[in-house]
PDB file of N, CA, C and O in Angstrom:
ATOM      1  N   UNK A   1      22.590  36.654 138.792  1.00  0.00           N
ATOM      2  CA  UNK A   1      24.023  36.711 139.007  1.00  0.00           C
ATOM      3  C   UNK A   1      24.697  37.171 137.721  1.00  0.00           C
ATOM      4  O   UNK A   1      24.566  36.627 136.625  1.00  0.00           O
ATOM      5  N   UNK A   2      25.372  38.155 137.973  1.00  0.00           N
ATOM      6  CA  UNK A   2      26.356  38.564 136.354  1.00  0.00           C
ATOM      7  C   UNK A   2      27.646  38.236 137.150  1.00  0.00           C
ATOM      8  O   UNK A   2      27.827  38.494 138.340  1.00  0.00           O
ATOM      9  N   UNK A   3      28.739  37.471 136.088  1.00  0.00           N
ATOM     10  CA  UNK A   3      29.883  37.453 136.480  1.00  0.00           C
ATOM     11  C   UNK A   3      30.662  38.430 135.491  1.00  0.00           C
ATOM     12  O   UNK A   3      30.233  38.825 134.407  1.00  0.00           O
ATOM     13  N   UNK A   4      31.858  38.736 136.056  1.00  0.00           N
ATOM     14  CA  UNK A   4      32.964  39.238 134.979  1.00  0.00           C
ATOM     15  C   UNK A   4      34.483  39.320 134.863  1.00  0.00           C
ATOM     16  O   UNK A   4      34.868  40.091 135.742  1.00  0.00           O
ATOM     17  N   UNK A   5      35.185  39.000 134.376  1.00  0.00           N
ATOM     18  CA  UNK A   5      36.646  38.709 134.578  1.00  0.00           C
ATOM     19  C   UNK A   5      37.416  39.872 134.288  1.00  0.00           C
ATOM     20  O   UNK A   5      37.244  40.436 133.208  1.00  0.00           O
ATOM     21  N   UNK A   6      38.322  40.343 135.193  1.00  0.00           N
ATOM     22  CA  UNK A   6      38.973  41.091 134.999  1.00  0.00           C
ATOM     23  C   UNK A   6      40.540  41.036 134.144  1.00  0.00           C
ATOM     24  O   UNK A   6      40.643  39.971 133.535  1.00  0.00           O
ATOM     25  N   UNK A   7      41.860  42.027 133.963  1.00  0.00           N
ATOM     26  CA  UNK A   7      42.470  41.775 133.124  1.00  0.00           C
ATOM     27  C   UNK A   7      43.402  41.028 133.761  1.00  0.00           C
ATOM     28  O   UNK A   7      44.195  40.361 133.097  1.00  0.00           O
ATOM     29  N   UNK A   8      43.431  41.035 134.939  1.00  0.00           N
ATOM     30  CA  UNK A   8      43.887  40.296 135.763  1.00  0.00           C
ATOM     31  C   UNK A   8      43.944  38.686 135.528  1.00  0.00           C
ATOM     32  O   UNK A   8      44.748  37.922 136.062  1.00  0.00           O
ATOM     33  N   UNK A   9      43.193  38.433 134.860  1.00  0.00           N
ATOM     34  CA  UNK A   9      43.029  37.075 134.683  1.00  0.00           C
ATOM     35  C   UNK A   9      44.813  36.240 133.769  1.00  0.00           C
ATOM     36  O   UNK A   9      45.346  36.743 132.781  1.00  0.00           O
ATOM     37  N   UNK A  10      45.241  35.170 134.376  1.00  0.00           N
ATOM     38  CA  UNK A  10      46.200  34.830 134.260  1.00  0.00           C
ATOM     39  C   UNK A  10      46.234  33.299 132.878  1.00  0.00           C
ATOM     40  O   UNK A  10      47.195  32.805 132.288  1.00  0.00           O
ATOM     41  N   UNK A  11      44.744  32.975 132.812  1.00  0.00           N
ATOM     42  CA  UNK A  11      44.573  32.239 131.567  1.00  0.00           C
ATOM     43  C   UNK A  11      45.487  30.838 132.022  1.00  0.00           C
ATOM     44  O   UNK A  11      46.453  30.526 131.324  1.00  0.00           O
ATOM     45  N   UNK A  12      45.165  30.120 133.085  1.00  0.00           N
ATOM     46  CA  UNK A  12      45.282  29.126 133.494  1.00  0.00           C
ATOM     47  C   UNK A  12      44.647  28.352 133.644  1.00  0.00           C
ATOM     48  O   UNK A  12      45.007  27.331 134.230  1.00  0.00           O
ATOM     49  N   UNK A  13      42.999  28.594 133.000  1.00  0.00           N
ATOM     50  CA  UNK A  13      42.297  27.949 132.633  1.00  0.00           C
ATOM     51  C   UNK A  13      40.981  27.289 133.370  1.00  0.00           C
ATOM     52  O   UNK A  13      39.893  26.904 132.942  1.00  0.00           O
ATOM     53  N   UNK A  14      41.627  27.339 134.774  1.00  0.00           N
ATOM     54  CA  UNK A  14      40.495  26.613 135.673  1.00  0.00           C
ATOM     55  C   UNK A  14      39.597  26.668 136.024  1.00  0.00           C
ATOM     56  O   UNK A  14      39.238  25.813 136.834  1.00  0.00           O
ATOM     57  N   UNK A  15      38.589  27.843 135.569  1.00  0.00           N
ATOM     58  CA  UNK A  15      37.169  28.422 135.678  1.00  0.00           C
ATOM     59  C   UNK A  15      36.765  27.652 133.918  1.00  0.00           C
ATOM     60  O   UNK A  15      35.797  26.914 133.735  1.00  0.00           O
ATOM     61  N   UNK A  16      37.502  27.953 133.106  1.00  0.00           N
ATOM     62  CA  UNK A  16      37.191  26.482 131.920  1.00  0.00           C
ATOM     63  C   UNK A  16      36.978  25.558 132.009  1.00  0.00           C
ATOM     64  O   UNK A  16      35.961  25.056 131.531  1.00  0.00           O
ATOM     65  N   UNK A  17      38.388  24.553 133.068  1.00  0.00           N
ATOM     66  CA  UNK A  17      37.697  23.537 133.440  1.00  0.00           C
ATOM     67  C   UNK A  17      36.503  23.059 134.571  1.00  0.00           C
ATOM     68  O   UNK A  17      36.056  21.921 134.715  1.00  0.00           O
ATOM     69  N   UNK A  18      36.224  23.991 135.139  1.00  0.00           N
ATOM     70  CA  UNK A  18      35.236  23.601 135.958  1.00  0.00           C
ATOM     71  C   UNK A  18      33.784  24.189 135.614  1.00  0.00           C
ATOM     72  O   UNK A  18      32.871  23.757 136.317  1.00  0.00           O
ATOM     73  N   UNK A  19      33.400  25.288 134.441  1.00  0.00           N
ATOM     74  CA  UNK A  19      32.497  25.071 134.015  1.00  0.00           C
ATOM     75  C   UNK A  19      32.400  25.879 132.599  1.00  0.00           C
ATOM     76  O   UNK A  19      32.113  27.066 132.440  1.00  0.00           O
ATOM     77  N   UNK A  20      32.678  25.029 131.750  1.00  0.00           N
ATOM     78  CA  UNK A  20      32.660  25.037 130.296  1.00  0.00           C
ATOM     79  C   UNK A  20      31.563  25.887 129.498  1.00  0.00           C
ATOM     80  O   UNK A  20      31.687  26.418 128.394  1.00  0.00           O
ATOM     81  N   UNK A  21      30.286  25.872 130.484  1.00  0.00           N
ATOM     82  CA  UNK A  21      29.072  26.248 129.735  1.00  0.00           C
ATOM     83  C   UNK A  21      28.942  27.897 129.838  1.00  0.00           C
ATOM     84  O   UNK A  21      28.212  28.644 129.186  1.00  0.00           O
ATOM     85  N   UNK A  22      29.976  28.236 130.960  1.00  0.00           N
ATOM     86  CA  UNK A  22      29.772  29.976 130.996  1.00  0.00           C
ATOM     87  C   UNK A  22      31.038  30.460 131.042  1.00  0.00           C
ATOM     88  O   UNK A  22      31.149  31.654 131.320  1.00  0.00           O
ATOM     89  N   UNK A  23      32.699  29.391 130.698  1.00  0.00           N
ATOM     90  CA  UNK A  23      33.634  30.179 130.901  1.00  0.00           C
ATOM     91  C   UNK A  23      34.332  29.704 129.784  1.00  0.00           C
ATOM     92  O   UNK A  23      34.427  28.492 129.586  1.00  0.00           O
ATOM     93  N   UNK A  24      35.102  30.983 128.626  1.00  0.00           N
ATOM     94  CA  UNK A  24      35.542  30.269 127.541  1.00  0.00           C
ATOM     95  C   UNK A  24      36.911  30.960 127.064  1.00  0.00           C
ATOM     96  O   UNK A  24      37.024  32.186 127.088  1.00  0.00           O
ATOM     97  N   UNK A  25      37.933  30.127 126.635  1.00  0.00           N
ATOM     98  CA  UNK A  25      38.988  30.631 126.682  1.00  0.00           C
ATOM     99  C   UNK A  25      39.416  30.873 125.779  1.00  0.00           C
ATOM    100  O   UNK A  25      39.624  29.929 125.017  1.00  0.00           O
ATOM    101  N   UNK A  26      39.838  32.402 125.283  1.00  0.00           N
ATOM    102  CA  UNK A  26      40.151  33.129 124.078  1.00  0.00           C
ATOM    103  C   UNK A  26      41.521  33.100 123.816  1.00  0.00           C
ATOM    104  O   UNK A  26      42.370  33.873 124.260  1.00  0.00           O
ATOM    105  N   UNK A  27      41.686  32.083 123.007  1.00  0.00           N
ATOM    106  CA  UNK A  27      42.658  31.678 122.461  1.00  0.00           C
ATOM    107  C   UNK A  27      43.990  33.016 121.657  1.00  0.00           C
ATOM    108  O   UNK A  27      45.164  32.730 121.419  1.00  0.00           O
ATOM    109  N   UNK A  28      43.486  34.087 121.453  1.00  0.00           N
ATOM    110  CA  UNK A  28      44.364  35.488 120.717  1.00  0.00           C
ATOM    111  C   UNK A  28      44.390  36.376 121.746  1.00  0.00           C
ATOM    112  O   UNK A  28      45.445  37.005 121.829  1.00  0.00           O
ATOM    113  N   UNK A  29      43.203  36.728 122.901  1.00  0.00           N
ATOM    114  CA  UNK A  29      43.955  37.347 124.314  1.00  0.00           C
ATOM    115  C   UNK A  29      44.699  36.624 125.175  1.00  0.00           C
ATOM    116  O   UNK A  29      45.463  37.409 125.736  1.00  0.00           O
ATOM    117  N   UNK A  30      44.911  35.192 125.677  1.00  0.00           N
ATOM    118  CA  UNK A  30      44.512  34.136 126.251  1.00  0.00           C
ATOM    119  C   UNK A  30      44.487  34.473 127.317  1.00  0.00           C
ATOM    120  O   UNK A  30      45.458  34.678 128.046  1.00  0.00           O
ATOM    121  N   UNK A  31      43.271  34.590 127.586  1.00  0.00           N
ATOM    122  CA  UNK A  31      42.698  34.829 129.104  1.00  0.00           C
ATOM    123  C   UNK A  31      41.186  34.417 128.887  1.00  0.00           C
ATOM    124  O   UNK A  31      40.728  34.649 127.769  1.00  0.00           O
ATOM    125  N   UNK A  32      40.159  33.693 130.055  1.00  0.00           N
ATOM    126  CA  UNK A  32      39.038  33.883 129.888  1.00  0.00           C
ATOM    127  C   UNK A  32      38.008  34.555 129.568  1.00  0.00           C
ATOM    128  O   UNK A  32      38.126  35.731 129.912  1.00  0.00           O
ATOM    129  N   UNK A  33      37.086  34.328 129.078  1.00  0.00           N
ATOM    130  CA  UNK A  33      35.613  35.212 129.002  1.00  0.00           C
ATOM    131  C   UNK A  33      34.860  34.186 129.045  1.00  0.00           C
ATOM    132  O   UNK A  33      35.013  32.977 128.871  1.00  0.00           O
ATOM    133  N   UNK A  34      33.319  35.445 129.524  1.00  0.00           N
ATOM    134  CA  UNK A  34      31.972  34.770 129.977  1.00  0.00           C
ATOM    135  C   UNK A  34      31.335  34.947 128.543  1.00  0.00           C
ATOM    136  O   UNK A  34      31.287  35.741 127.603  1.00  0.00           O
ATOM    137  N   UNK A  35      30.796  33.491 129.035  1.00  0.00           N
ATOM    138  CA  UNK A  35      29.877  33.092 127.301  1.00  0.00           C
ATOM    139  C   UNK A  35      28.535  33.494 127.371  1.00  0.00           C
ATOM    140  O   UNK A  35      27.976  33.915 126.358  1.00  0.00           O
ATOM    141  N   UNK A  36      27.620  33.370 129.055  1.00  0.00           N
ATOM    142  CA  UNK A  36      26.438  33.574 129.212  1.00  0.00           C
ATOM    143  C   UNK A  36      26.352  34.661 130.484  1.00  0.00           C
ATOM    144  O   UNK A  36      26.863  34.688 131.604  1.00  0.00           O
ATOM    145  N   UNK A  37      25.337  35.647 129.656  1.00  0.00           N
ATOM    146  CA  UNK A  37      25.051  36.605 130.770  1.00  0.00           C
ATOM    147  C   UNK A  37      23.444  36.639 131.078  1.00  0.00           C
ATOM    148  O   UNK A  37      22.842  36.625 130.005  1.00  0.00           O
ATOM    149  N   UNK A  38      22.539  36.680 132.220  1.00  0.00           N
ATOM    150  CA  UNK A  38      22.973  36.385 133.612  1.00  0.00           C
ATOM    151  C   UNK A  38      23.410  34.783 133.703  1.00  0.00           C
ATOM    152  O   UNK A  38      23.468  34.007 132.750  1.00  0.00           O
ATOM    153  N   UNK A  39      23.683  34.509 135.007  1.00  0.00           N
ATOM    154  CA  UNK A  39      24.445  32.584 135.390  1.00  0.00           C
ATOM    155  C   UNK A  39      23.053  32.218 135.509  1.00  0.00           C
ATOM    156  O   UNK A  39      22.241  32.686 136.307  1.00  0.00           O
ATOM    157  N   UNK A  40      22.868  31.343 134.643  1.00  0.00           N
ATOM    158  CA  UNK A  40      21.146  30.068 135.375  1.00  0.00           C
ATOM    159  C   UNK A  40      21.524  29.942 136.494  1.00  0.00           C
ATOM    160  O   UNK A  40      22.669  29.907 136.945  1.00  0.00           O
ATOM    161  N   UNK A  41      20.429  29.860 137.038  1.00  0.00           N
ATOM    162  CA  UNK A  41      20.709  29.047 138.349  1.00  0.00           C
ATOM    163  C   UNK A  41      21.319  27.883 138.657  1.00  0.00           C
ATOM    164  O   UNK A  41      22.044  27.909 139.651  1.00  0.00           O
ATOM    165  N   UNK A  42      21.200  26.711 137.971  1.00  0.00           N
ATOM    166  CA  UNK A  42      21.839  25.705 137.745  1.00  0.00           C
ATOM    167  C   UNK A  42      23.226  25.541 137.683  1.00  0.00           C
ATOM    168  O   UNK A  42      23.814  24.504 137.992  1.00  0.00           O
ATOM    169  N   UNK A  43      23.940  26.965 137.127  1.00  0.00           N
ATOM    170  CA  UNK A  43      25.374  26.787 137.512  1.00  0.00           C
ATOM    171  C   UNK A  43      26.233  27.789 138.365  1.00  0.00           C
ATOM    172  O   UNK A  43      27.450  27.795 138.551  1.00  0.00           O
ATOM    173  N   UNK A  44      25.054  28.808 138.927  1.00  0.00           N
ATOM    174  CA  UNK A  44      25.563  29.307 139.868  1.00  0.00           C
ATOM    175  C   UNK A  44      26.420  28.853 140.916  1.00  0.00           C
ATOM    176  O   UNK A  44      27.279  29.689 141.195  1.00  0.00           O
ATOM    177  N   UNK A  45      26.467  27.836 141.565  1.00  0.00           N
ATOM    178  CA  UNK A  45      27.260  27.443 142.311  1.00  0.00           C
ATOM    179  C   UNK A  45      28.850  27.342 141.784  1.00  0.00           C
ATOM    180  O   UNK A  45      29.899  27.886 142.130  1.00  0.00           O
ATOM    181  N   UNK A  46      28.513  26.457 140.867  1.00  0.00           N
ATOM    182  CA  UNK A  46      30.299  26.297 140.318  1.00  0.00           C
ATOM    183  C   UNK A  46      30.932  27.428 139.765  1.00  0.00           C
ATOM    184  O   UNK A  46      32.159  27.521 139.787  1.00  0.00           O
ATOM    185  N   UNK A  47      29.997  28.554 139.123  1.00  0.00           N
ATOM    186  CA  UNK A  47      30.711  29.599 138.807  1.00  0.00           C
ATOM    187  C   UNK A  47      31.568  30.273 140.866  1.00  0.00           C
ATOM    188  O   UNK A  47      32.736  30.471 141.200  1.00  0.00           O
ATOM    189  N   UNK A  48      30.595  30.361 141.452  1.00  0.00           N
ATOM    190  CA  UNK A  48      31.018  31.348 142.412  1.00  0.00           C
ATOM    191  C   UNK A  48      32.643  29.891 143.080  1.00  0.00           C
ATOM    192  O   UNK A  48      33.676  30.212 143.669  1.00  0.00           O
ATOM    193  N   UNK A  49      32.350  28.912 142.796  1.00  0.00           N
ATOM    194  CA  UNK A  49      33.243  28.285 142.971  1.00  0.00           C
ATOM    195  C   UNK A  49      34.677  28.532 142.253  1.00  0.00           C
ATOM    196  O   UNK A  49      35.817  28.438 142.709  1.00  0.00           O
ATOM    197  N   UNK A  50      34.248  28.849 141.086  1.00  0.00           N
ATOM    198  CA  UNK A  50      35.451  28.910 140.183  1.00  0.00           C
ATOM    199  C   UNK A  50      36.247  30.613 140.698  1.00  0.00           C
ATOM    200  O   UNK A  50      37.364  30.900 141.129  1.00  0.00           O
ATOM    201  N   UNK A  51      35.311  31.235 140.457  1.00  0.00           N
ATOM    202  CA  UNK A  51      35.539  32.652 141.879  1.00  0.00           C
ATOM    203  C   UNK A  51      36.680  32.181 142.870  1.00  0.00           C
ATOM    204  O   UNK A  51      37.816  32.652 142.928  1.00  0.00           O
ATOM    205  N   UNK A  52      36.189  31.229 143.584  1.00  0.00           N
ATOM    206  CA  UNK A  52      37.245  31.456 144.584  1.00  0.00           C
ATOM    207  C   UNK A  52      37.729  30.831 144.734  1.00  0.00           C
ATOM    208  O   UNK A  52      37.994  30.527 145.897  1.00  0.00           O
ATOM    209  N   UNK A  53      38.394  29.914 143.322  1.00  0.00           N
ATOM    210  CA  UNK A  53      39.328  28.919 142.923  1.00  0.00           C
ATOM    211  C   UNK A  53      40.690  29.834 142.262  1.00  0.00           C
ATOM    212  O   UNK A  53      41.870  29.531 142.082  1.00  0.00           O
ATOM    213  N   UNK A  54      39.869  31.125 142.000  1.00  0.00           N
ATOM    214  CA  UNK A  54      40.672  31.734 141.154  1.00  0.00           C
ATOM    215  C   UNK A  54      42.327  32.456 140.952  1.00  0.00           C
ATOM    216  O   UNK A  54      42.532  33.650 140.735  1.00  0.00           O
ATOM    217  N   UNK A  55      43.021  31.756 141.042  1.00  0.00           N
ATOM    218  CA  UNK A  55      44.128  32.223 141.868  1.00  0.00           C
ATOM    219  C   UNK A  55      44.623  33.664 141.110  1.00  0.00           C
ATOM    220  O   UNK A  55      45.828  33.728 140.863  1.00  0.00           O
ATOM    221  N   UNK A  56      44.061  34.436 140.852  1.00  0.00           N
ATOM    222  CA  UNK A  56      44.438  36.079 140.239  1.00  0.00           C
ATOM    223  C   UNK A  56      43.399  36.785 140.780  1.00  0.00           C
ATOM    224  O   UNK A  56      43.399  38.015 140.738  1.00  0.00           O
ATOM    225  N   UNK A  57      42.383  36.065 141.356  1.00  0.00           N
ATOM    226  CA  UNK A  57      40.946  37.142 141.855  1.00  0.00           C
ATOM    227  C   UNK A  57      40.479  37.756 140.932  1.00  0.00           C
ATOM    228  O   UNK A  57      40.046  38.895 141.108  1.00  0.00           O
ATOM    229  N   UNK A  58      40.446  36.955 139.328  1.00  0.00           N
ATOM    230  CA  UNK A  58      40.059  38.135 138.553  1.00  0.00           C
ATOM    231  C   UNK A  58      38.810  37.676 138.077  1.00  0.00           C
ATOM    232  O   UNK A  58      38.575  37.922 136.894  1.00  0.00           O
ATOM    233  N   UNK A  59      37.767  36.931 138.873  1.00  0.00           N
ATOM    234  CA  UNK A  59      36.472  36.852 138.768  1.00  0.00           C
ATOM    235  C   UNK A  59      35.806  37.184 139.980  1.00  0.00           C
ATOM    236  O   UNK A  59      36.054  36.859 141.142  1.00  0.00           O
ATOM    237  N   UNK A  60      34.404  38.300 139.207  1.00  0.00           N
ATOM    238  CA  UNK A  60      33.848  39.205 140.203  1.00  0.00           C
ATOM    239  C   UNK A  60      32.265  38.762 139.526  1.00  0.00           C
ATOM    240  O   UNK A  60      31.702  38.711 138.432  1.00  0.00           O
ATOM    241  N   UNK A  61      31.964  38.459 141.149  1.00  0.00           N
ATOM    242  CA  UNK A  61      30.458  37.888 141.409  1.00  0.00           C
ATOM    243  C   UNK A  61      29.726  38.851 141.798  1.00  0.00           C
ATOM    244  O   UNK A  61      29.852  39.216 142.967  1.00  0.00           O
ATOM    245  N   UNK A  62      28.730  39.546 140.897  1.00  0.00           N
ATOM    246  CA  UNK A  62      27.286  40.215 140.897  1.00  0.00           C
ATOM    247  C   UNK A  62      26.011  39.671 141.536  1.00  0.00           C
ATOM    248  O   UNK A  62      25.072  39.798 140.750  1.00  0.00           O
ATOM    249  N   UNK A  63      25.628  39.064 142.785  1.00  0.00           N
ATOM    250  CA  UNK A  63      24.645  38.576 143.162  1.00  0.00           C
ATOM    251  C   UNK A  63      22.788  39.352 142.662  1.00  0.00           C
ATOM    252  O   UNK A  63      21.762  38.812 143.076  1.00  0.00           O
TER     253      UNK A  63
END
């Protein structure tokens, strides 16, 4: 799985809070970025969750 955020992203944070270990928030763009490329398996789920938590659609899931 590769994820990637687009510019779209509105930096509201909630793919941060729901998984810390692959989503990190750049404090001088403020908008998200991905910390780990490909997703372990292990957190695949909550990423594709945070996907479609995303209220800007600006995370795009690579299966």
């Amino acid at each position: 799985m590769k994820v990637t955020i687009s510019k779209q992203c509105m930096g509201d944070r909630n793919c941060n809070d729901l998984c810390p270990e692959v989503f990190k928030y750049d404090e001088d763009q403020l908008l998200s970025t991905i910390q780990i490329d490909p997703i372990p398996d292990h957190l695949k789920d909550i990423v594709r969750r945070a996907a479609t938590e995303c209220g800007a659609d600006a995370i795009t899931i690579e299966e």
